[in-house]
PAZAPA-4460 file (N, C-alpha, C; in steps of 0.05 Angstrom, whole numbers, plus 32768, in hexadecimal, padded with zeros to 4 digits):
% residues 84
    n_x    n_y    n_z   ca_x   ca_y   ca_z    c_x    c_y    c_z   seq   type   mol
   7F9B   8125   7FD3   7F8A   810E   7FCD   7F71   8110   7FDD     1      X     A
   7F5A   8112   7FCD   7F40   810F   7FDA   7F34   80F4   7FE4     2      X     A
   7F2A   80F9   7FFB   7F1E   80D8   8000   7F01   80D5   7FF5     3      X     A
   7EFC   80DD   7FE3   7ED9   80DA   7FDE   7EE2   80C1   7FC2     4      X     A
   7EF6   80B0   7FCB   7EEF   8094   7FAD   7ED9   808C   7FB9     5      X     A
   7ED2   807B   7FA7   7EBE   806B   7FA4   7ECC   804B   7FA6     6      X     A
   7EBF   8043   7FB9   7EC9   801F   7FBE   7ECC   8016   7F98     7      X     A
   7EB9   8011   7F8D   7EC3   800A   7F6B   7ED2   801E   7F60     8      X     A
   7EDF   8037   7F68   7EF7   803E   7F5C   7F0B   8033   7F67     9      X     A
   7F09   8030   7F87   7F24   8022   7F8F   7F27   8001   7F90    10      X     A
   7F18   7FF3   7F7E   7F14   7FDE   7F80   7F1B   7FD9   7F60    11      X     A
   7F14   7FF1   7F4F   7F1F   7FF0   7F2D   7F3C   7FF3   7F31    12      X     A
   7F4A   800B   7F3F   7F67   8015   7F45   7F75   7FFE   7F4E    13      X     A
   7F6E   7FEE   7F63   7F77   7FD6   7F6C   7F78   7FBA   7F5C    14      X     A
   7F61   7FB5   7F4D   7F63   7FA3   7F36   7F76   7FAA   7F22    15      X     A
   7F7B   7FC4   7F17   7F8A   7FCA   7F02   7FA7   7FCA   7F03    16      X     A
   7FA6   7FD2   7F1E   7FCB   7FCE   7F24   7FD0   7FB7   7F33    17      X     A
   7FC3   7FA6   7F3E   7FBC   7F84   7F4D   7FDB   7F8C   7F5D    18      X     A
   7FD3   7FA4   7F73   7FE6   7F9D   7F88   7FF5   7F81   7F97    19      X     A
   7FEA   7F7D   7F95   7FEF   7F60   7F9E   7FF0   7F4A   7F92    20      X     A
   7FF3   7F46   7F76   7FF7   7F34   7F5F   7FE4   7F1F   7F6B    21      X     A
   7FCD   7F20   7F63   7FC2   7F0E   7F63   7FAD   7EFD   7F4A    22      X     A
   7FC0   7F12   7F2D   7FB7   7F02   7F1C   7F98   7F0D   7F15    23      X     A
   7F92   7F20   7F23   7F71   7F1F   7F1B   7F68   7F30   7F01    24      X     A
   7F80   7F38   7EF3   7F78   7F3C   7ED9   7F6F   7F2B   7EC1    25      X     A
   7F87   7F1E   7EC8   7F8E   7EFF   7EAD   7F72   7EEF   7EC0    26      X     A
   7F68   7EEA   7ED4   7F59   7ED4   7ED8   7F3F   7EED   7ED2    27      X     A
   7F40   7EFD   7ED3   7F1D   7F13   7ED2   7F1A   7F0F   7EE8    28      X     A
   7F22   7F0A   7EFE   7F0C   7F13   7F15   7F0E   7F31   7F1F    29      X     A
   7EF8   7F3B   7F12   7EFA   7F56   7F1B   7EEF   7F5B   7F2D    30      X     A
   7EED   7F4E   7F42   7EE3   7F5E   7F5E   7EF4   7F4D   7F78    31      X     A
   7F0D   7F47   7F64   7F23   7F40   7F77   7F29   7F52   7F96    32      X     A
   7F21   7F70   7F8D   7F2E   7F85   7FA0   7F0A   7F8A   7FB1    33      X     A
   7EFB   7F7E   7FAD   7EE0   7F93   7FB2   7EE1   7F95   7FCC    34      X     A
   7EE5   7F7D   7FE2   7EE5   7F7E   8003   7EFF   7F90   8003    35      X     A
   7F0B   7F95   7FF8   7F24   7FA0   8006   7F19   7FC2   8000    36      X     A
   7F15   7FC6   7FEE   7F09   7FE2   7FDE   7EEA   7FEB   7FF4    37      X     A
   7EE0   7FD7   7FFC   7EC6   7FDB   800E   7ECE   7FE2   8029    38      X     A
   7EE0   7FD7   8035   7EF1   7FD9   804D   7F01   7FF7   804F    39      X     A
   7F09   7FFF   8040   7F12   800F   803B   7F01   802D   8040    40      X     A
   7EF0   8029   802C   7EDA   8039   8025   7ECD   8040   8047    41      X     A
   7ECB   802C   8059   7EBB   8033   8071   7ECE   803B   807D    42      X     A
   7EF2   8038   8078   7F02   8048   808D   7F02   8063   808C    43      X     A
   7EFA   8069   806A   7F04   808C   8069   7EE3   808C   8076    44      X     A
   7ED1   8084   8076   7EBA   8090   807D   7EC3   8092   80A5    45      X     A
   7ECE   8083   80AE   7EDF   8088   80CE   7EF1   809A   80C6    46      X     A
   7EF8   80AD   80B4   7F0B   80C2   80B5   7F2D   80BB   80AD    47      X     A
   7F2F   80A4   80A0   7F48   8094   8098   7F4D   80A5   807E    48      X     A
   7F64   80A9   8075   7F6C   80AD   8061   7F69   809D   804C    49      X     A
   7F69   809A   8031   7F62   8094   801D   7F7E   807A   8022    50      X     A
   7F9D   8086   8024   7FB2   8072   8025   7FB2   806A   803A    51      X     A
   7FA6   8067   8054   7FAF   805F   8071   7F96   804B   806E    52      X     A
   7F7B   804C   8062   7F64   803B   805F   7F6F   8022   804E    53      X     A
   7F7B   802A   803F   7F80   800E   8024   7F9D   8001   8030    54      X     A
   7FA5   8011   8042   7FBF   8007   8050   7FA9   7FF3   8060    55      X     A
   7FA7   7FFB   8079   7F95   7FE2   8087   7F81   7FCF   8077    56      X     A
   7F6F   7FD5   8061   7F61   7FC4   805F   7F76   7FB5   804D    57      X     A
   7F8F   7FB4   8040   7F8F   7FA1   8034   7FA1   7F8F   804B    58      X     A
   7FAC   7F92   805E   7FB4   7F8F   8075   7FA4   7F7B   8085    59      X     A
   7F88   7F7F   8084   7F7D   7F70   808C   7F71   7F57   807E    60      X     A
   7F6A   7F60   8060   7F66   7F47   8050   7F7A   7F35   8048    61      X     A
   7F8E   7F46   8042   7FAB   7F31   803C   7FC1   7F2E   8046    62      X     A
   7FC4   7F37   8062   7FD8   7F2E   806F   7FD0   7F31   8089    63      X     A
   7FB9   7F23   8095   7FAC   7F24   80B7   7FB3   7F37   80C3    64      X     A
   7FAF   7F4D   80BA   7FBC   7F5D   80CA   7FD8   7F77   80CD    65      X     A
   7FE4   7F63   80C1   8004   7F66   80C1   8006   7F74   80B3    66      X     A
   801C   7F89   80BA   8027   7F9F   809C   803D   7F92   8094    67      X     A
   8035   7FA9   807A   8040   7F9B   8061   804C   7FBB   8058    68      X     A
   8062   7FAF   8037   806F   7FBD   8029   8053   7FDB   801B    69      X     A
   804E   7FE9   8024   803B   7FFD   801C   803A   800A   8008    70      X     A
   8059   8001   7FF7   8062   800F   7FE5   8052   8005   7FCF    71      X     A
   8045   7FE9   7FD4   803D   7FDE   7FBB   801C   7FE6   7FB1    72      X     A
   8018   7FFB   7FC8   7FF6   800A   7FC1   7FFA   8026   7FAB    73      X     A
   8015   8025   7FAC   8024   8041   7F99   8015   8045   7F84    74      X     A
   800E   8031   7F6B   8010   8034   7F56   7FE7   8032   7F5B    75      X     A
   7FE1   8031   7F6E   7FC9   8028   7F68   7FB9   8049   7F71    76      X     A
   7FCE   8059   7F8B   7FC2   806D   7F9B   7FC3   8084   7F7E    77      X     A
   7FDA   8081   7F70   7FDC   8091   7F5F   7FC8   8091   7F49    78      X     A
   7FBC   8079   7F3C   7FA6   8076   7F29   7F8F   8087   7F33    79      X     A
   7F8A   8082   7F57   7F74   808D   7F60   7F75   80A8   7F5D    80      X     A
   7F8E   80BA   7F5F   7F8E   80D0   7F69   7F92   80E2   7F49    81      X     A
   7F95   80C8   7F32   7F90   80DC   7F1B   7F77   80DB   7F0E    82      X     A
   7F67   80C9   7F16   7F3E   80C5   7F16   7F3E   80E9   7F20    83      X     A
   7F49   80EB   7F35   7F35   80FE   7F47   7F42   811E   7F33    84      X     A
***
């Protein structure tokens, strides 16, 4: 898996599989994921992995911090890694 996404690919990958059920299909908000996808985007630019970046940033947007079940970025790391 390459780290060169693009914050709006990982912010489309994240909307489309709504890790985190938050509904933002059925309501259209499509830029439900964008801070989390932007956050991200500046970790691999600090040398983060593509899955260790979207691990913390959603870590930080949706659970202060705290880890969480990681398994649920699965279906989203995989959309990314069939773009590339």
């Amino acid at each position: 898996m390459t780290n060169d996404c693009t914050a709006e690919e990982i912010s489309q990958a994240l909307f489309t599989t709504d890790p985190l059920n938050t509904c933002c299909k059925e309501n259209e908000c499509l830029d439900e994921y964008d801070h989390v996808a932007e956050a991200a985007v500046e970790k691999i630019a600090c040398g983060a992995s593509l899955e260790h970046a979207l691990q913390q940033a959603i870590s930080e947007w949706f659970y202060d911090g705290e880890s969480f079940d990681a398994g649920i970025l699965q279906p989203a790391m995989e959309q990314l890694e069939k773009a590339r």
